[in-house]
matplotlib code that plots the C-alpha trace (Angstrom):
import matplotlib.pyplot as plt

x = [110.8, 110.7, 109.4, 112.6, 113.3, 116.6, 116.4, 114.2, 114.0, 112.0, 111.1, 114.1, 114.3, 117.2, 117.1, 119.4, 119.3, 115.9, 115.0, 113.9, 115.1, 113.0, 110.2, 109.9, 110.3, 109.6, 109.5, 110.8, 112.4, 111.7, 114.5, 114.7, 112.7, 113.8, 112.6, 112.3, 112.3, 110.4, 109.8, 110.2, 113.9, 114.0, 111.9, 114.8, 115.7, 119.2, 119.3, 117.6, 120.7, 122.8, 121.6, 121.0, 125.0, 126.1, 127.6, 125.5, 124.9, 123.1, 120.0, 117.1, 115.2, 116.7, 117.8, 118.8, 120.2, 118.7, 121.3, 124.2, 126.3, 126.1, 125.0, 129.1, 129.6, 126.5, 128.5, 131.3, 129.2, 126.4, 127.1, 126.5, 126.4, 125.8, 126.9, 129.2, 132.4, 135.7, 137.4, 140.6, 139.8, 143.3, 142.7, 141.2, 138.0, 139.7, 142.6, 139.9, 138.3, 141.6, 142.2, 138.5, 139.5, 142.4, 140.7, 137.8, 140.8, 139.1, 140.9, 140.9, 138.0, 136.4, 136.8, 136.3, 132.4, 131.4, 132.7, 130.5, 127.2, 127.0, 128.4, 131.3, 133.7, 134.5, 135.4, 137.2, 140.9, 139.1, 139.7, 137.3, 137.3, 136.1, 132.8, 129.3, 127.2, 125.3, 129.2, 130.0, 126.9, 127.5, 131.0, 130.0, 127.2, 130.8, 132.3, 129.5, 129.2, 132.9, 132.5, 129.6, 127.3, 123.9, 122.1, 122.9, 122.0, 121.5, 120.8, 119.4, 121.2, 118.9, 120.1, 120.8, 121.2, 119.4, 116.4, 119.4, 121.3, 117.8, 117.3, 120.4, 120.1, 116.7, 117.9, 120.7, 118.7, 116.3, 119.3, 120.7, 117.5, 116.7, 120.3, 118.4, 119.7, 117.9, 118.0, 117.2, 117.2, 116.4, 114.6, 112.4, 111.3, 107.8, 108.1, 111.3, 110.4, 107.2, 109.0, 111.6, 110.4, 108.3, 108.0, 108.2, 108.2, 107.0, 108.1, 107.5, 109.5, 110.5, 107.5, 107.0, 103.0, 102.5, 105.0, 104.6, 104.1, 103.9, 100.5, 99.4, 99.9, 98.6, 95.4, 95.0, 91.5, 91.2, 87.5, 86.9, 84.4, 83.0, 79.7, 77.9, 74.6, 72.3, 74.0, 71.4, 72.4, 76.0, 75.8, 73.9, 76.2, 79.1, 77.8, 77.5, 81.1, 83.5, 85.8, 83.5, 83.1, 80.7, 79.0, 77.2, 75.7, 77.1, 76.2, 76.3, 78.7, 78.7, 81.8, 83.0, 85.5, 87.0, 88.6, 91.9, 93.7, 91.4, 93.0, 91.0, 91.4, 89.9, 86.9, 86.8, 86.2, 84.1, 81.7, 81.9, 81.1, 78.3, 76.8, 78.2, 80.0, 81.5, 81.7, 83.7, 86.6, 88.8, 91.0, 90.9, 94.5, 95.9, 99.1, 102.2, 101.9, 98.3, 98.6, 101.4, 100.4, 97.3, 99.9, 101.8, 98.6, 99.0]
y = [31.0, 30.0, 26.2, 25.0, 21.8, 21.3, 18.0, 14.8, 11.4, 9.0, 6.0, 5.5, 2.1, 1.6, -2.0, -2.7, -6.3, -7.0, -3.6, -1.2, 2.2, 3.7, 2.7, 4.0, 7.7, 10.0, 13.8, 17.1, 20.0, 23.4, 25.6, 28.4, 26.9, 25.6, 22.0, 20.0, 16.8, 15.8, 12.9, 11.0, 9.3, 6.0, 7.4, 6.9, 11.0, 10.5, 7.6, 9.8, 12.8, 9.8, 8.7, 12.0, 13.2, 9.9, 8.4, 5.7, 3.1, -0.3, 1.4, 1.1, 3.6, 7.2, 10.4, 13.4, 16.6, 19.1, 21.3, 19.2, 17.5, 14.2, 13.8, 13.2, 16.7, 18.2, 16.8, 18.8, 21.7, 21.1, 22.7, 19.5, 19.6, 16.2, 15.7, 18.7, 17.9, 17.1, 20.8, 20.8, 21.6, 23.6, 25.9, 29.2, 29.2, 30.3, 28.3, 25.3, 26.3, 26.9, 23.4, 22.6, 24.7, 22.5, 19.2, 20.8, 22.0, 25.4, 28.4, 31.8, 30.7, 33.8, 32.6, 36.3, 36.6, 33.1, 34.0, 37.1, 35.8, 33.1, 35.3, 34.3, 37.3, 38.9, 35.0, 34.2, 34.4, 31.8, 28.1, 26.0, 24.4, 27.7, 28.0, 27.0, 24.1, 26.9, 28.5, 25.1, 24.4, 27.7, 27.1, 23.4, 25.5, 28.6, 25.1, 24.1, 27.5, 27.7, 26.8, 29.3, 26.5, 27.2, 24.1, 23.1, 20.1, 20.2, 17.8, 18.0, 21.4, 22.7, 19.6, 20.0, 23.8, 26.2, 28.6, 31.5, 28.8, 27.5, 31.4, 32.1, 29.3, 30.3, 33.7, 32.4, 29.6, 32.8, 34.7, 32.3, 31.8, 35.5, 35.2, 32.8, 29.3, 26.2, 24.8, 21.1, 20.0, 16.9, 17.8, 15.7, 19.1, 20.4, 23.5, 24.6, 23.5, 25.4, 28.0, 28.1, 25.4, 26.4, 23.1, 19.5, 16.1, 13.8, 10.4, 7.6, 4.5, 4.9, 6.5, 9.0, 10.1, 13.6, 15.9, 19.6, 23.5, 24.0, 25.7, 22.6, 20.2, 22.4, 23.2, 19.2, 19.3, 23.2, 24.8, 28.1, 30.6, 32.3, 35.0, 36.8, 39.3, 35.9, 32.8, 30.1, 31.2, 30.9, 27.7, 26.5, 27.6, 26.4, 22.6, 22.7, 23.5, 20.8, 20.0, 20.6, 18.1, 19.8, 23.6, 24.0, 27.4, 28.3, 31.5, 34.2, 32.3, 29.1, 27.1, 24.8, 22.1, 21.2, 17.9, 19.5, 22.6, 25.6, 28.8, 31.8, 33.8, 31.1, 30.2, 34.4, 34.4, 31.1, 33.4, 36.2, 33.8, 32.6, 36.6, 36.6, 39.0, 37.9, 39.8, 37.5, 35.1, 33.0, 30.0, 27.7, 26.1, 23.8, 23.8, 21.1, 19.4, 18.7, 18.0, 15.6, 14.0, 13.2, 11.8, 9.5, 8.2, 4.6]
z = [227.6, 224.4, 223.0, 222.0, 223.6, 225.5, 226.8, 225.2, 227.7, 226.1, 227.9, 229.8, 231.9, 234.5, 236.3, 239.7, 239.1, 240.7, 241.6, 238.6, 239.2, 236.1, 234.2, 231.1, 231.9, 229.2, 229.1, 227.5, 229.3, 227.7, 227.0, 229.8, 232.5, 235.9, 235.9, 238.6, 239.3, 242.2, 244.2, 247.6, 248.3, 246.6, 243.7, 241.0, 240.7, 241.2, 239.0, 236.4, 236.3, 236.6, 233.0, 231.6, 232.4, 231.1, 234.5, 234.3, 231.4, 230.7, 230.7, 227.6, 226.1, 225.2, 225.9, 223.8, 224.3, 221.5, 219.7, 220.5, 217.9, 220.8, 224.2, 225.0, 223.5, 225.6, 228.4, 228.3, 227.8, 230.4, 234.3, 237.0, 240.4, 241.6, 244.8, 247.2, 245.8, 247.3, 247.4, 249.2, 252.8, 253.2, 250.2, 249.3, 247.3, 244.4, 244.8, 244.4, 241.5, 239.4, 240.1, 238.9, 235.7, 234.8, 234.9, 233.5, 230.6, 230.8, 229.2, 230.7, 233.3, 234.5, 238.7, 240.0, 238.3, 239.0, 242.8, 242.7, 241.3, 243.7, 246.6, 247.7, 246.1, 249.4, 250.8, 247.7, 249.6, 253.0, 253.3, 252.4, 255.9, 256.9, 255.0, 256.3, 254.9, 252.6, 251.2, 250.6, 248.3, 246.4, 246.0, 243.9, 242.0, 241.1, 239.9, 238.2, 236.4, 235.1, 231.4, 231.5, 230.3, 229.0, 230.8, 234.5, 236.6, 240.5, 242.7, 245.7, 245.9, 249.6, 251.1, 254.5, 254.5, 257.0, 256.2, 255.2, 253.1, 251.2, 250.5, 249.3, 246.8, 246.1, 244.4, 243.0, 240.9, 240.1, 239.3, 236.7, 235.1, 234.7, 232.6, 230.0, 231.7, 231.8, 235.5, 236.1, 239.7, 241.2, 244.8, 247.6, 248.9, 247.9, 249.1, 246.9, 243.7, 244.1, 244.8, 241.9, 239.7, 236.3, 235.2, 237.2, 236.4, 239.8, 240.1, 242.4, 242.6, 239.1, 237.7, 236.3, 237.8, 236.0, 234.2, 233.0, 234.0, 237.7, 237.5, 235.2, 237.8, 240.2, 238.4, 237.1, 238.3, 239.2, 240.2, 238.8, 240.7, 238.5, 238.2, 236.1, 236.0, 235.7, 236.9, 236.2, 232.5, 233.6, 234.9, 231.8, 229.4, 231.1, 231.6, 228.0, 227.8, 226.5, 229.3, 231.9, 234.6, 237.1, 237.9, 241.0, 242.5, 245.8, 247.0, 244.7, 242.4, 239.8, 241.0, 237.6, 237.5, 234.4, 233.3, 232.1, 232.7, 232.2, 231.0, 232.6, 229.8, 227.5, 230.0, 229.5, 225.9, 226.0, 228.2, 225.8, 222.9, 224.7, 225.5, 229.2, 231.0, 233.8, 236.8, 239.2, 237.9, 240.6, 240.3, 243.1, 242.4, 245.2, 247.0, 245.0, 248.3, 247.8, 244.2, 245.0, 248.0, 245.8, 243.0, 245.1, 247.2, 247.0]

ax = plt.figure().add_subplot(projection="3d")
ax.plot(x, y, z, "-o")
ax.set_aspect("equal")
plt.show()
């Protein structure tokens, strides 16, 4: 994952007459990464893609998609799935996305390997009216995927599926990221984008509380356990360390919390620096639900 920016939002503001959808959003979404945007219903995530894929307008602040010549040509180029879309119930699978193609004015759109790498190959010749909940989901993301875009936007793509249909997802959002995409996807559920997300932004009605690498905002005020040969020097040394916030001896460790993220590997050579070995290093992260049940505390 490299640290070219895909996507900048900056300060975006979206107002339903009285009721402000955003406030002043701003983040950056790293080329590569499966970013999620999380937050309770109501919390303006859907009014966010809205923006971004330019459905929605009248809204201040900016957006811009890096690498584009304009957001209305990163448009045609992004992969969107914003809602399950209206595929004709009597047709095949393919016989749907050929008709996707030819509003999407796609040449030579290549229906058999989208069909195959989200699964559906071997149901490729069934009606539509035939699939389950899960099919029907993975047929919108094959639509999504015809213009072999580089960047694609889901939202709420778990909704309403069953433990098989959230695990078939799953993989296929790993899949498409292992093939160098950038994933964006708007979810309520914690669980998921822990599970496939590398980066989040969490809002709450309309905004945003925290934004950055999953194990960032899981570690925002991590303790490390930590122990060396003598660990009243331990301790010493670490409370004179910048970031530190407090070190108490429990047991036969020093557990430290730190006021920002803290990279083992630099609280490693800190130690080293300092004449310390240590013998024991732990992270004590917490769970996203934790983290962001802590977030959206009143």
């Amino acid at each position: 994952m490299g640290d070219q920016i895909v996507l900048r939002v900056n300060n975006l503001r979206k107002n339903y007459k009285q009721i402000q959808a955003l406030k002043g959003v701003s983040f950056d979404v790293p080329q590569g990464c499966v970013f999620g945007i999380l937050g309770p219903n109501g919390s303006g995530k859907t009014t966010l893609l809205g923006v971004i894929l330019d459905i929605l307008k009248d809204f201040s602040g900016s957006y811009s998609w890096e690498g584009f010549s304009s957001n209305a040509h990163a448009r045609k180029k992004l992969g969107a799935f914003l809602e399950t879309p209206n595929f004709y119930h009597y047709l095949s699978a393919e016989a749907n996305l050929k008709i996707v193609a030819g509003i999407k004015e796609l040449n030579h759109p290549d229906i058999p390997g989208v069909l195959k790498k989200v699964g559906l190959f071997d149901r490729r010749k069934s009606k539509f009216s035939t699939y389950s909940l899960g099919m029907k989901q993975r047929l919108a993301i094959a639509s999504s995927l015809l213009s072999n875009p580089d960047i694609i936007v889901l939202d709420e793509p778990t909704n309403g599926l069953d433990p098989e249909g959230i695990v078939e997802i799953r993989d296929l959002i790993n899949t498409l990221r292992e093939e160098g995409k950038t994933l964006i996807i708007a979810s309520h559920l914690l669980d998921e984008v822990e599970k496939v997300c590398t980066h989040v932004a969490i809002l709450k009605k309309g905004e945003l509380l925290s934004s950055g690498p999953v194990q960032q905002i899981l570690n925002q005020d991590p303790t490390v356990i930590v122990s060396a040969k003598d660990n009243q020097v331990l301790a010493d040394v670490l409370r004179r360390h910048p970031s530190i916030k407090s070190v108490s001896m429990v047991n036969s460790h020093v557990e430290a919390s730190f006021t920002s993220y803290m990279d083992p590997a630099d609280l490693n050579t800190y130690c080293f620096e300092q004449s310390i070995t240590l013998t024991h290093l732990a992270v004590n992260t917490q769970r996203l639900e934790s983290a962001f049940l802590e977030l959206i505390k009143e």
